[in-house]
N, C-alpha and C positions, 0 to 999 in steps of 0.2 A: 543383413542389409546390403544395398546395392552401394560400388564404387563411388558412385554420384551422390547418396547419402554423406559416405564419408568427406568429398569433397566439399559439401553443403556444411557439415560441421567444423572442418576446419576455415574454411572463413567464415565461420561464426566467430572461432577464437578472434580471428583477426578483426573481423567491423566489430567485438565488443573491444579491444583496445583502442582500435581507434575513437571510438565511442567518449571511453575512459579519457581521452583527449580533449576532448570540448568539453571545457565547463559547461552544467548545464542545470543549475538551481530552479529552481521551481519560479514561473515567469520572465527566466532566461534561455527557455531552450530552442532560439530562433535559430542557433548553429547548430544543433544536433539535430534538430527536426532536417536542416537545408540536406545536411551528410546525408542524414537515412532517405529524404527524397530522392537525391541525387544515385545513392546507392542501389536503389529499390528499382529506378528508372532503367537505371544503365541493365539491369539483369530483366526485364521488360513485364514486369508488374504494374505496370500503370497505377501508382498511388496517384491518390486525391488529398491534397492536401487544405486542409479547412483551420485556419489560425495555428496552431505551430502542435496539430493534432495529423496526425495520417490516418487514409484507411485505402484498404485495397479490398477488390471483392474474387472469388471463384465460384464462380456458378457452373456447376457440376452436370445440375439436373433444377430444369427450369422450379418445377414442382415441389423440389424439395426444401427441408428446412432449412434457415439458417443458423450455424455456431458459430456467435464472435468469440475471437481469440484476442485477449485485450492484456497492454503492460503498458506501463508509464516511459517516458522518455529521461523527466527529471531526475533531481539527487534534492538532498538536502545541501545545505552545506557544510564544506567540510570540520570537523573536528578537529582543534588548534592545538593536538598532541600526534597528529599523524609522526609514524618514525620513518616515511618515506614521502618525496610527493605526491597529493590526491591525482590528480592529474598528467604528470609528470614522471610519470613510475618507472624508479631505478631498480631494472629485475633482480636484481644481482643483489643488492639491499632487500628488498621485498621480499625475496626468497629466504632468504636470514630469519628474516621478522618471522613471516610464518610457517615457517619450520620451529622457530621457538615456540608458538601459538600452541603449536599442535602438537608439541611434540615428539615432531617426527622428524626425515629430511624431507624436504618439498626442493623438486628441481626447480629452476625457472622456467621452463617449458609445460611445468604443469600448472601454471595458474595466472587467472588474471588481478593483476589487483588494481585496487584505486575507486576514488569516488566512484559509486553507480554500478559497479562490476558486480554486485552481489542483488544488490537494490537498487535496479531493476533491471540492468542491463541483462543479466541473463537469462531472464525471461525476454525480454527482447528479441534479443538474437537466437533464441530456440525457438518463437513464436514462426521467425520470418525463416529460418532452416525448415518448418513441417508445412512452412504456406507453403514454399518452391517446392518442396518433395510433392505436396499432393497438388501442385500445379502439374507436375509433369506426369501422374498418377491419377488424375480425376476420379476414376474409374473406382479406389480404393476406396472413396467417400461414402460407398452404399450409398449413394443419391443424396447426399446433405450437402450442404456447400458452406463455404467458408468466408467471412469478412476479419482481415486482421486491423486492428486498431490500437497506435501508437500515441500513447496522449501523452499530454501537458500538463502540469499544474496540478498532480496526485499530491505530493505530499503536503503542499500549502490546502489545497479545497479550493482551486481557484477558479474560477465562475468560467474561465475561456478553455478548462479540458474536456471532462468527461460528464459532469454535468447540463454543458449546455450543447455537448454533440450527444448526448443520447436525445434530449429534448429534440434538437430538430434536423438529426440525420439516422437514431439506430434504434428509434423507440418500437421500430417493426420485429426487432429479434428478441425469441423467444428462449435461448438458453446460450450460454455464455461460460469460460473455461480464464477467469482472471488469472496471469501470472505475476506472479509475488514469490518470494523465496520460501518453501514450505518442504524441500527436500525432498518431492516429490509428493509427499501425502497429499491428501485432496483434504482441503478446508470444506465442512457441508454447513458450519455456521462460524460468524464473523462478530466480535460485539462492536457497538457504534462508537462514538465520540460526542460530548457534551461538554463541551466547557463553560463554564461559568462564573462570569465576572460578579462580585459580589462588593458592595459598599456599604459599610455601617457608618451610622452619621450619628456624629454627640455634639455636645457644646464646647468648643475653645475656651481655656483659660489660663491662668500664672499656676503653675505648678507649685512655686511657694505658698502661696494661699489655699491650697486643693481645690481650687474653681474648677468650674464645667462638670462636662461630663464626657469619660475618657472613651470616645470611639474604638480605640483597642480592645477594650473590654469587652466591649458589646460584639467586637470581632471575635475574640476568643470561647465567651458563650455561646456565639455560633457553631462556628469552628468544633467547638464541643459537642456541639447537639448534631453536629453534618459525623464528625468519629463514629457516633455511638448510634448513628441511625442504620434502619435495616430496612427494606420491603416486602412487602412482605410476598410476593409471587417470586420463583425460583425457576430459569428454567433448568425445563429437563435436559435441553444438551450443553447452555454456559454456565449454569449453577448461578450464583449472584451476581446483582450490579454492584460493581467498582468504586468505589465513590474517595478522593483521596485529595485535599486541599494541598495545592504547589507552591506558592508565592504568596506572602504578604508584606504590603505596605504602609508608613502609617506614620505622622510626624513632620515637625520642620526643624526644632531646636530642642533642647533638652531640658529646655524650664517652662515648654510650653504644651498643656495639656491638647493632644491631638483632638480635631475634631471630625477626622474623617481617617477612614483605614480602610484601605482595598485588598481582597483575597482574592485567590483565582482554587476554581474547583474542578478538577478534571475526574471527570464520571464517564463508565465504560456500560452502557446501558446492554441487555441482553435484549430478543425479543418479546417478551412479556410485559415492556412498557412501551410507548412513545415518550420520544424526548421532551414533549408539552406537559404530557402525563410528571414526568420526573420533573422537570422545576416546578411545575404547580404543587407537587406535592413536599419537595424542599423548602421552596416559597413561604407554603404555610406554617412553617417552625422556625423561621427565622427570623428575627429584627431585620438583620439587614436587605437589603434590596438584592436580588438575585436575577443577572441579565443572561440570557445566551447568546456567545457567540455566533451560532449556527445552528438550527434545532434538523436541519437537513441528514444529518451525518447519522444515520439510522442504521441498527444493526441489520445481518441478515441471514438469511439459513437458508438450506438446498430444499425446495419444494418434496412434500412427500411423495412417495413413489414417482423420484424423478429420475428421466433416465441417464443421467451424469453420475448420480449414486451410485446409479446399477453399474453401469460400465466399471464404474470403480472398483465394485465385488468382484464382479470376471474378472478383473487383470489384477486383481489380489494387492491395492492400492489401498494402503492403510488411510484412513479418515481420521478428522479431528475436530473442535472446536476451536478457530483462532482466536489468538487475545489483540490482534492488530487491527486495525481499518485497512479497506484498500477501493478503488475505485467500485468494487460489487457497493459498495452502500449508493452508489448514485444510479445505479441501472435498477430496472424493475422484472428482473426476469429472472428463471431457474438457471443457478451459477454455482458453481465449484470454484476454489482459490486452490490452484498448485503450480509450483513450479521449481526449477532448480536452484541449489543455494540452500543457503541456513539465516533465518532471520533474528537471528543471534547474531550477527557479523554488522546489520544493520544500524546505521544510524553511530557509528562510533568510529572510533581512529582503524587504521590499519584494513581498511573492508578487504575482501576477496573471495575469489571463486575459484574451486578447481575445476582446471579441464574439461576433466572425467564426471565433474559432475552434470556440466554442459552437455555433452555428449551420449550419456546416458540418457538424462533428461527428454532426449531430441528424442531417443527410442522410445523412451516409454508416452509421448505426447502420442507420436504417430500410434502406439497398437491402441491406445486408449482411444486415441480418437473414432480408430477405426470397430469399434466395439461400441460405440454408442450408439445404440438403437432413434434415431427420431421419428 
């Protein structure tokens, strides 16, 4: 790889620290969206910026197709056991931490850590490393072109990222390359998300007396029959849906028979249902009332005989089935989910990324990319 490469990746290192700097929770991230405009600008990418979402385009070859290159901006927030701060990251501590993780040494110079550095930031900044490489490379593209897009509001679902810009700025593109932390392998199928609020209602009374009728109960024969239930289709690449009760509620005092108890149900649907499909058929086994949260949040898989698959076999890119969501359930088009990181690191204290795994990453986007027949 050319000099220029390597300078592209080291300030990668550097705008994902910076990055790691701006808090940036899910319907917060007006200041890291400003950073990466600003960023994006000054190196003369002309981003468009549409509510606290970016996109930039290269058009290569008028004719040609286009591949979005798509990663979230947001984090969750942080985890109240961090042994460093999320944001604030003391390298020198950091490095301690995960060097014991791993155990291994880990210098400071080989990693980023903190909120967002793992999830999502490193797809990030390997997304906008292969945009400038093949801005200065068009040529490499074999006539495809590229649109990079930096969203909002992935980890909540929230209505102003990727949802309501595919709707009415990218519903034109036909194959798409989502970055998530997947260690490189390519994700060819994703299962969805269903949550579901769930209320069983009884009659209030004195507990002394054994009046009413005890809404917990009626929760728990639920709850029993959601345990034990199965579907009966299986797919062939996620094997079963999910289905696994999180929270319940239920009660005001302790002499007083509840008359209402709320559960919550988090269901990992494969593609052999719709999510309408799976509550109607929850629905009808249960007493209680059963709401969705969002019935949008749809699994998804790589079109057969698509050519993101195939690229994947030539450059010898191991495939999987994810058990995560990621912004592909809101697009409608043939997509792959890979990128650098471990999403094992995600969504918990002490997050990070190595380097090396950034920098690799970078290499293997580019030859992958350039191996994708459209």
């Amino acid at each position: 790889m050319t000099e220029e490469l390597n300078i592209f990746k080291q300030e990668s290192i550097g705008l994902l620290k910076e990055m790691v700097g701006i808090p940036s929770p899910s319907f917060e991230e007006e200041g890291v969206c400003t950073h990466l405009y600003n960023w994006l600008s000054d190196r003369g990418l002309h981003p468009e910026r549409i509510g606290n979402n970016l996109v930039c385009e290269l058009v290569s070859d008028p004719q040609g197709e286009m591949l979005m290159l798509c990663a979230h901006m947001d984090t969750v927030s942080p985890a109240s056991d961090y042994s460093f701060n999320p944001t604030s990251v003391d390298y020198s501590l950091a490095a301690q931490v995960i060097s014991r993780i791993r155990d291994e040494e880990v210098g400071e110079d080989e990693i980023v850590a903190g909120l967002g550095s793992n999830d999502d930031g490193a797809s990030v900044v390997s997304f906008i490393a292969i945009f400038r490489y093949f801005s200065k490379h068009p040529d490499e593209l074999n006539k495809k072109n590229l649109t990079l897009v930096l969203s909002c509001e992935e980890e909540r679902s929230g209505e102003g990222g990727m949802r309501s810009l595919w709707e009415k700025r990218l519903s034109h593109i036909k194959h798409a390359i989502i970055g998530e932390p997947t260690g490189m392998r390519a994700a060819i199928s994703e299962r969805g998300l269903l949550v579901l609020d769930a209320e069983a209602k009884g009659v209030s009374g004195h507990a002394a007396r054994n009046e009413g009728e005890n809404a917990i109960y009626i929760a728990l024969d639920d709850i029993q029959t959601l345990r034990s239930y199965s579907f009966d289709k299986v797919s062939p690449i996620m094997g079963k849906v999910h289905l696994n009760v999180t929270q319940i509620n239920a009660g005001t005092a302790h002499n007083v028979i509840p008359d209402r108890c709320t559960f919550v149900v988090d269901i990992r649907p494969t593609e052999q249902y719709t999510n309408e499909e799976i509550l109607a058929q929850l629905s009808s086994v249960c007493k209680s009332t059963l709401k969705a949260r969002n019935l949008a949040n749809r699994s998804s898989a790589t079109y057969e005989d698509s050519p993101l698959a195939e690229a994947a076999r030539l450059c010898g890119i191991e495939t999987f089935s994810s058990p995560t969501t990621s912004d592909w359930m809101r697009i409608s088009c043939d997509a792959v989910k890979m990128g650098p990181g471990d999403s094992a690191r995600s969504h918990k204290k002490d997050e990070y990324v190595l380097c090396r795994e950034i920098e690799d990453g970078i290499e293997t986007y580019i030859e992958y990319i350039k191996s994708i027949q459209l």
